[in-house]
Every structure is written in structure tokens, then in C-alpha cells.
C-alpha positions in Angstrom: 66.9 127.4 102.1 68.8 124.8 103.2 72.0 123.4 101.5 73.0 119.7 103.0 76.1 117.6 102.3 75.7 114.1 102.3 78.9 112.4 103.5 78.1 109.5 101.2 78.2 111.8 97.8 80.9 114.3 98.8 83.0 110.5 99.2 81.7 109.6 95.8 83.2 113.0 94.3 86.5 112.5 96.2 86.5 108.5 95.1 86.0 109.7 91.6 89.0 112.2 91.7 91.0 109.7 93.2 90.0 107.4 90.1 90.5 110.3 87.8 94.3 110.5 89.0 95.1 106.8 89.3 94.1 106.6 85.5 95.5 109.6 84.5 99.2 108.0 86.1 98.5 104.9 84.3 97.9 106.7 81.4 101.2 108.1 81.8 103.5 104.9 82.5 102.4 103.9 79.4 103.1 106.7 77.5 106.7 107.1 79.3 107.1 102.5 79.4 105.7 101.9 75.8 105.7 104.1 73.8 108.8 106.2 74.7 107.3 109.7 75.8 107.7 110.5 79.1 106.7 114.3 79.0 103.8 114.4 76.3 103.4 118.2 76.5 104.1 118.2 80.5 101.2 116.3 81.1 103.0 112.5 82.1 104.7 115.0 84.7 101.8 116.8 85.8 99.7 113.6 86.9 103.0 111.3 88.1 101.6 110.1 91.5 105.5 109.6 92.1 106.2 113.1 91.1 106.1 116.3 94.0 104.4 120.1 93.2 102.1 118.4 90.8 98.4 117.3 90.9 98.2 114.6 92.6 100.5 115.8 95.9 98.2 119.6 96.4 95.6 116.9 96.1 96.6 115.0 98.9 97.8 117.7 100.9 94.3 119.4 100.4 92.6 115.9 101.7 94.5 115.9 104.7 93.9 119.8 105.4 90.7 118.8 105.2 90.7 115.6 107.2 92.6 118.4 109.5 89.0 120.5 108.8 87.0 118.0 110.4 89.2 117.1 113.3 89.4 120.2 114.8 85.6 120.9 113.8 84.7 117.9 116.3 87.1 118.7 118.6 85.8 122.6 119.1 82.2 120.2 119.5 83.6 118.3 122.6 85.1 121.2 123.8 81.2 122.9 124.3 80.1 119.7 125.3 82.9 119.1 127.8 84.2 116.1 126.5 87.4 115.4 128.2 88.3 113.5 125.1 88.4 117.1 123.0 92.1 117.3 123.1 92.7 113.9 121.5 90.7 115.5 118.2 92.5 118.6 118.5 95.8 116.8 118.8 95.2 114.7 115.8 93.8 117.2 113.6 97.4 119.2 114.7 98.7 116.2 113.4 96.9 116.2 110.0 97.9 119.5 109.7 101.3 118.8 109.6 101.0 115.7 107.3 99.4 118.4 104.9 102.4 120.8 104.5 104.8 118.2 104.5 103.2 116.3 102.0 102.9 119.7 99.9 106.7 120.7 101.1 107.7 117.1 100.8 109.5 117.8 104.1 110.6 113.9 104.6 112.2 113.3 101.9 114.5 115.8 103.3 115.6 113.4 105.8 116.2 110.2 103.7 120.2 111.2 103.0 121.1 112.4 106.5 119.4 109.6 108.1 120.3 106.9 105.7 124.6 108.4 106.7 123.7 108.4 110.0 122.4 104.7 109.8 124.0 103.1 107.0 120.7 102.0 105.6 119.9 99.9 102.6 117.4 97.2 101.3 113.9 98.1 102.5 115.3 100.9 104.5 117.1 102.8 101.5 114.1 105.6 101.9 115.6 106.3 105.3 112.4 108.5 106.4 110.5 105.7 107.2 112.5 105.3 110.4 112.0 108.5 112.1 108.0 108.8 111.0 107.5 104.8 111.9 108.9 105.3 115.0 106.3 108.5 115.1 103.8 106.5 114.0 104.2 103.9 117.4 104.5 107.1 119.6 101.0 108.5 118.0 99.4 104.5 118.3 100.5 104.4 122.0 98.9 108.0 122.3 95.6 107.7 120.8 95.0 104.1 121.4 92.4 105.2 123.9 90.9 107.4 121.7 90.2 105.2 119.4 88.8 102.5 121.5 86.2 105.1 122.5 85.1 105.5 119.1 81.9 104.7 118.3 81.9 101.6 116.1 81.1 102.6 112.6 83.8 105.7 113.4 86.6 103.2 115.0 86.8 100.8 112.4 86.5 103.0 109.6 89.4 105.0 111.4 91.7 101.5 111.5 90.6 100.5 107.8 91.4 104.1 106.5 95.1 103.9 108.8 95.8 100.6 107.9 95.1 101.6 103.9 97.4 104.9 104.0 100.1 103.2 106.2 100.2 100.1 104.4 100.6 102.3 101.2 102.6 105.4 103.1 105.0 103.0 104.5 104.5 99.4 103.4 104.9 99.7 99.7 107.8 102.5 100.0 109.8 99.6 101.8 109.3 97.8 98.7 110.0 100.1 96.4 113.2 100.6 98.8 114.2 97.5 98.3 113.7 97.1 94.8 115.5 100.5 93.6 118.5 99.3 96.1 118.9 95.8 95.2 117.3 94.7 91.5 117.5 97.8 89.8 116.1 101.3 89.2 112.9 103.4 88.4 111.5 101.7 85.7 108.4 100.1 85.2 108.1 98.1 88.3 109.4 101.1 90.0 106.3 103.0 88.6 104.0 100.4 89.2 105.0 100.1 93.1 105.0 104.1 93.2 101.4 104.2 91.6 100.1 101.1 94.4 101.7 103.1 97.2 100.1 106.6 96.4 97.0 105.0 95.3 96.3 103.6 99.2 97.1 106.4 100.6 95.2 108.6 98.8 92.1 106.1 99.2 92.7 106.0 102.9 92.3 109.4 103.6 89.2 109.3 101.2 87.7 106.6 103.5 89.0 108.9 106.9 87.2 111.4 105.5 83.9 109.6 105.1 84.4 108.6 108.8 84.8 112.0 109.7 82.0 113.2 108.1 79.7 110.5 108.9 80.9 110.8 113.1 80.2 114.8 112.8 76.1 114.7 110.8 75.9 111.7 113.4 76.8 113.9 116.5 75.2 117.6 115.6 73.8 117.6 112.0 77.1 119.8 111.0 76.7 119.4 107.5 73.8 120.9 106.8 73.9 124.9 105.9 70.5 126.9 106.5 70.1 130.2 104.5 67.2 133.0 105.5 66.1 135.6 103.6 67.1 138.7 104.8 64.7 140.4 102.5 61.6 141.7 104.0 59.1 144.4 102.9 58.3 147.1 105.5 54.7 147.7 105.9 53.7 151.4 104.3 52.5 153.8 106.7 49.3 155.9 105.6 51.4 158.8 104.5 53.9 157.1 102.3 50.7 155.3 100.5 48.7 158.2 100.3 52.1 159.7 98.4 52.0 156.6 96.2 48.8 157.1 95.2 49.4 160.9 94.4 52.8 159.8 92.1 50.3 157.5 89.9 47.9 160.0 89.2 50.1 162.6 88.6 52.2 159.9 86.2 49.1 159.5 84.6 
């Protein structure tokens, strides 16, 4: 038996949760905005997208230790096929692997205060971690720019849509929202609304890495398919041990 997973449909599934979540936040805003309950039995909470420890964050941490999965999968694949580019998958999925547990341990948000003392930020930079992780983010673009080059099409410029989606969101709309919480007010509706954009593309970026993970991996060795044999097999009966079955049915009878 053979069990195969179609990059295509397990994207569908993760599109629809992402769906699922997006309207589950919207839900909530309006509960909290317009009608004036912002709990509703713990559930406006539960599915904030601008909320930590709920279920939209162990979602996105469990999409980028997955997106971490695949990474390293292909990178133990160049490493057989002596790829010299194996590191660079390695390193990244490394990488994703970190985004993962801070994303779950919401490790930089830790550095907004210290930073923003150090700094004296405001405006678009009042979310002060944007500075370390953007100046990250150059260090990792000058890194694996060759990589990526060396992607094969589909792969590279799914790779740029899906970084350009969860940056733009990750870092793009959290300037915004910077700015707006600084300078024209507070976390209110707008707030909510910039909060829901932002972790909507990022969440939607790592669904479309994931697709261009998958895809690159069935492409290069047919990884996602999952044979099964039977380990069941009967043993041919020697003439003594069918002459004794004979003997049991008669004397049964």
C-alpha cells in the first residue's frame, strides 16, 4: 500500500486553516469593536491573531517547524548526493527552527523595551525589535542570495513571493501599527485591523513556503510518497504438520 501526499492538497488543508483563523479573528473584533464583548467565554482571546500562547501563534510556530521539517529533509538529500549547496538548507532550516520557538516563546518582543532605551525609538520604530531582526534579515539576504539564485525556478520565485508576503506582514505592517499606536492613538479597531493584515501575511507566506518546499522535495526524490508492505506471510505446511491437521478434524469430528 502506498500512502502519497500531494503538495497541492496538504496546501489546500493548511490555506483552509489559515482561513479558518483569519475569520475566527474577525469574528472576534467584532464581538470585542461592536458589540462590546471582548472575552465571549475565552474564545475572542483564544483566536486573537494579535494575542501570544493562543491558537493562532502554536499554529505558526508549528508551520515554521515544519517549514524547518522540510529544510533539513532536503538538505540531508544534498548531503547523499554531494551537493555542496547542502549547508545553505541546513543553515536555513537552523534558521526556521529558531523562528519557531521564538514565535511560540515570543522571544522578540523581549527586546522591544531594552532596545527602544537604548535607541530612543518612536514612530514606525516604537516595536523596537524590528531593528535587530531587520538588520538579521540583510545579514541572512547577503548570505543566501546565492542560494537562492540557484533555485530552480518554480522553487526561487515561490521562495521570494512567500519572503516578500511574511516580511511585508512580519515587518511591514508592524511599522505601521508602530506608528499608529505611537502617534494617533491606541489598540483599537484600526489597531486590530493592522494586527489581523500583519499576521494574516505571514501566516500565508509560510503556507506558500511550504508548497515550495514540498513541491522542490516530490520534484527531486518522490519524498512524499510512503510505501507500506505486508509483513504477513503464510509459511508453507510441511507433510507432518498437515498430516496432524488432518488427524485434529477427524478426531473433532
Amino acid at each position: 500500500m502506498t500512502i502519497r501526499f500531494v503538495p497541492r492538497r496538504v496546501t489546500v488543508m493548511l490555506a483552509t486553516i489559515v482561513g479558518c483563523l483569519i475569520v475566527a479573528n474577525t469574528l472576534g473584533l467584532v464581538s470585542k469593536y461592536v458589540f462590546g464583548h471582548g472575552r465571549l467565554l475565552g474564545l475572542v482571546p483564544l483566536f486573537d491573531l494579535d494575542r501570544e500562547a493562543n491558537v493562532p501563534t502554536y499554529f505558526a510556530s508549528l508551520m515554521l517547524l515544519f517549514c524547518s521539517a522540510l529544510l533539513m529533509l532536503m538538505g540531508m538529500l544534498k548531503t547523499e548526493r554531494k551537493d555542496p549547496l547542502c549547508r545553505y538548507w541546513k543553515a536555513l532550516g537552523l534558521v526556521f527552527l529558531y523562528l519557531s520557538v521564538d514565535e511560540a516563546a515570543t522571544l522578540h518582543e523581549t527586546l522591544v523595551v531594552p532596545v527602544r532605551m537604548v535607541l530612543h525609538t518612536s514612530g514606525v520604530l516604537y516595536f523596537a525589535w524590528v531593528i535587530p531582526y531587520g538588520i538579521g534579515l540583510l545579514v541572512l539576504l547577503m548570505v543566501f542570495l546565492r542560494f537562492i539564485t540557484r533555485l530552480p525556478p518554480k522553487t526561487r520565485w515561490l521562495t521570494v513571493l512567500a519572503g516578500l508576503v511574511y516580511v511585508g506582514g512580519a515587518m511591514g505592517f508592524e511599522l505601521i501599527a508602530g506608528y499608529y499606536v505611537d502617534r494617533l492613538g491606541g489598540r483599537d479597531v484600526i489597531y486590530g485591523f493592522l494586527a489581523t493584515v500583519e499576521e494574516s501575511l505571514e501566516m500565508i507566506g509560510l503556507v506558500i513556503f511550504a508548497y515550495a518546499l514540498m513541491s522542490h522535495l516530490e520534484s527531486e526524490s518522490g519524498l512524499f510518497q510512503i510505501h507500506f508492505a505486508s509483513q504477513t506471510r503464510t509459511a508453507p505446511l510441511s507433510p507432518g504438520s498437515a498430516q496432524d491437521a488432518v488427524q485434529r478434524e477427524a478426531d473433532a469430528a
